[in-house]
C-alpha positions, 0 to 999 in steps of 0.5 A: 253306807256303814263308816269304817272307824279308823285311828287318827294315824291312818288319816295323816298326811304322810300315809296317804299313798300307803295302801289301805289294807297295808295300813289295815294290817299294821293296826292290826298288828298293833292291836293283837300286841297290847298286853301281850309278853315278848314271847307271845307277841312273836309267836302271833306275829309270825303267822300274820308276817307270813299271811301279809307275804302271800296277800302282798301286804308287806311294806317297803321300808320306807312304808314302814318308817312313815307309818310307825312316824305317823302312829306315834304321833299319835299315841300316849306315852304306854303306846309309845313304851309298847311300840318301842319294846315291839321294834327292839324285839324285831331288830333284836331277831333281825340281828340273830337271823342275819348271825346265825 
C-alpha cells in the first residue's frame, strides 16, 4: 500500500473530524500560493473556490478557523508572513464585495 505524505497539520488533534479531502484542498491552496503576487494568487484561487463548491469542498467557518489554527502551528515564521498576507487579501475582497 503506497503512504500518502501529508504535513503535520493534517495529523493534529483539532482536524481530526475535518474531512480529508477538505484538508487535501486547503494544502492545496497553500501550496499553489508560495511565491505567488496578490494579483496571482487571486486569479489561482478563484477557479479552485469554485471547483471546491461544486465537489463540496467548502469549509464551515468553524473549519476553516480550526485548520488555519492548526496550519500555523506549525509553520516557520516566512509561512506564517505568507498565510497572513493570503487572509488579509481575502478579507480585504470580503469587504469590497459586501460594499459594492
Amino acid at each position: 500500500m503506497e503512504q500518502i505524505h501529508r504535513p503535520q497539520w493534517m495529523s493534529d488533534e483539532s482536524v481530526k473530524d475535518i474531512d480529508i479531502r477538505k484538508l487535501e484542498f486547503i494544502q492545496e491552496l497553500h501550496d499553489n500560493s508560495k511565491g505567488s503576487s496578490q494579483k496571482e494568487l487571486m486569479m489561482k484561487l478563484m477557479p479552485k473556490l469554485k471547483y471546491a463548491k461544486e465537489q463540496g469542498l467548502l469549509l464551515s467557518l468553524k473549519e476553516v478557523q480550526t485548520a488555519i489554527a492548526a496550519i500555523k502551528k506549525y509553520s516557520t515564521p516566512e509561512e506564517l508572513e505568507q498565510i497572513d498576507k493570503v487572509l488579509n487579501k481575502v478579507k480585504e475582497q470580503k469587504k469590497s464585495a459586501s460594499v459594492n
